[in-house]
C-alpha positions as CSV (number, residue, x, y, z in Angstrom):
1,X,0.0,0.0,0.0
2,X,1.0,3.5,-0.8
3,X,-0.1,6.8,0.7
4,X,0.6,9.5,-0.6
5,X,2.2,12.5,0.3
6,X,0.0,15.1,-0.9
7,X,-3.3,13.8,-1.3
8,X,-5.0,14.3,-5.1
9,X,-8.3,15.8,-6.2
10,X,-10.4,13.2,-8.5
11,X,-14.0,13.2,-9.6
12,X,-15.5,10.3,-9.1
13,X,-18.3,10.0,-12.7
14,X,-20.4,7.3,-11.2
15,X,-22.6,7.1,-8.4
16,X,-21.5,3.6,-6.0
17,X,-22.4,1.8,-3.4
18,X,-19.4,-0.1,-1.1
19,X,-21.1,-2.7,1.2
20,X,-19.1,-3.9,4.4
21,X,-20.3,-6.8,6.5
22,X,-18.9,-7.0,10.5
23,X,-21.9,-9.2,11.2
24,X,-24.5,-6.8,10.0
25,X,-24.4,-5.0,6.8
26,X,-23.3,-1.4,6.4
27,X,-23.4,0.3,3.1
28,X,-22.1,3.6,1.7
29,X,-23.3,5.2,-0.6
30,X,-20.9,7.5,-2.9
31,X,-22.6,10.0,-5.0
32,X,-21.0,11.5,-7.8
33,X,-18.6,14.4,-7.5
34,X,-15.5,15.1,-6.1
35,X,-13.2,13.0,-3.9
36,X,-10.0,13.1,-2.1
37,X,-7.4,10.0,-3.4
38,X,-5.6,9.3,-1.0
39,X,-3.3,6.5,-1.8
40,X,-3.0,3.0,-3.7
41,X,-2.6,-0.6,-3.7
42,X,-2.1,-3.3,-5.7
43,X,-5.5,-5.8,-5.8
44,X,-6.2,-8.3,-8.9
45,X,-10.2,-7.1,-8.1
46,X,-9.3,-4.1,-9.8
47,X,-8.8,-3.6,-14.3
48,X,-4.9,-2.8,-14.1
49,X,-4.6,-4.4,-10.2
50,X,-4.6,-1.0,-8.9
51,X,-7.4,0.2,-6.5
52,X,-7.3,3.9,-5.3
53,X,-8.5,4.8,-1.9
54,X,-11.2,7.9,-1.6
55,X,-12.2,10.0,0.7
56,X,-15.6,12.1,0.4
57,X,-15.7,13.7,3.4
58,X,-16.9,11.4,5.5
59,X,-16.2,7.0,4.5
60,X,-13.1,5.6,2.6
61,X,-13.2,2.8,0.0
62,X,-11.5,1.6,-2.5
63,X,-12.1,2.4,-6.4
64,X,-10.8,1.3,-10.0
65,X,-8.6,4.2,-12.1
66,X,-11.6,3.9,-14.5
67,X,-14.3,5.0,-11.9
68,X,-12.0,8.4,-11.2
69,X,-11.3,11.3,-13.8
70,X,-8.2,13.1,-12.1
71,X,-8.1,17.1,-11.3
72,X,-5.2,19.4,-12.7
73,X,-3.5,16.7,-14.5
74,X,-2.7,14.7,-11.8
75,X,-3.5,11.6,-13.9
76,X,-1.9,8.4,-12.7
């Protein structure tokens, strides 16, 4: 896993939802718009085994470089 040092500004272009069971379901919802990256890591889930991790003000999950459109040429 990588964090980075200064954390990137990305829109996210889809709306998602990320469910997380700890015996009971929780689910996030991400709507579109923009979102903190804040780092990466390799994960054969992901097109190109590299999931990004965003932040939207209030959860963290991971995403696929094809979910993410990135701000200020910061593409990766």
């Amino acid at each position: 896993m990588r964090l980075y040092d200064k954390p990137i500004k990305a829109y996210l272009h889809n709306d998602l939802s990320a469910v997380e069971e700890h015996g009971r379901q929780l689910i996030y919802l991400f709507e579109k718009g923009y979102v903190t990256v804040l780092g990466e890591f390799e994960c054969e889930k992901y097109i190109g085994k590299t999931a990004y991790i965003i932040f939207n003000q209030e959860d963290v999950i991971s995403v696929g470089k094809g979910m993410l459109r990135f701000v200020d040429g910061e593409d990766k």
